[in-house]
N, C-alpha and C positions, 0 to 999 in steps of 0.2 A: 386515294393518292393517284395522282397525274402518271401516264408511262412516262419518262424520259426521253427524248431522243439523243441518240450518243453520233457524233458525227463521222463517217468515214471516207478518209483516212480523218486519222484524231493527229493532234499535233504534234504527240512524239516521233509520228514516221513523218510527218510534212517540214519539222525545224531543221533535219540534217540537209536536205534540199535547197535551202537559203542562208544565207549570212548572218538574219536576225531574226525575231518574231515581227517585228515594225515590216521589214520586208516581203513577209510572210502576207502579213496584214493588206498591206499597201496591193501588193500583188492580185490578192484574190478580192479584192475589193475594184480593182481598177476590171477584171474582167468581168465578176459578176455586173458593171455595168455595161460591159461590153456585149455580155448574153440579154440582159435587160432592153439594152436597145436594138437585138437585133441586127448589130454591126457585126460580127460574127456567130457563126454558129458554133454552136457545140461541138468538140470534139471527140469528148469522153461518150461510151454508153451511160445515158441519163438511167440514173439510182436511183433522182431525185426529182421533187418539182421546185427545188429549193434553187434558186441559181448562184450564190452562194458558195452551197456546196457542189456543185456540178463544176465551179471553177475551181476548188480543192483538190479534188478527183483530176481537173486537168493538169495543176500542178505537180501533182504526186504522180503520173503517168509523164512527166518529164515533155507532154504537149506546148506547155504554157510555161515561158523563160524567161529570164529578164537580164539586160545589162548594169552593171553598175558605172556612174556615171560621177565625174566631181557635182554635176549641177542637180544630182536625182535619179530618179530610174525613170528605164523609157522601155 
């Protein structure tokens, strides 16, 4: 049987942070391309090689925010 990996923060402490899980989603997906390319750097101490989750972590350290928007987030 496989270890698991359990991700941290998990998403019952990352949904009160945001308005929705789609949010949530949208959010760490839009940065983990952001560490992906290289266009910013990390801000959290890296837990992880995952980037991903290294933008989770930024989230839930209130580094990484978002406004809400009629046309989207930005």
């Amino acid at each position: 049987m496989s270890k698991m990996n359990i991700v941290t923060p998990n998403l019952d402490q990352l949904t009160p942070l945001v308005d929705s899980r789609y949010t949530l989603v949208t959010l760490a997906a839009k940065r983990a391309r952001d560490i992906m390319d290289k266009s910013h750097p990390v801000t959290a101490k890296r837990t992880s090689t995952r980037d991903v989750t290294n933008a989770m972590e930024e989230i839930y350290e209130g580094k990484i925010t978002y406004k809400r928007l009629t046309s989207g987030i930005k």
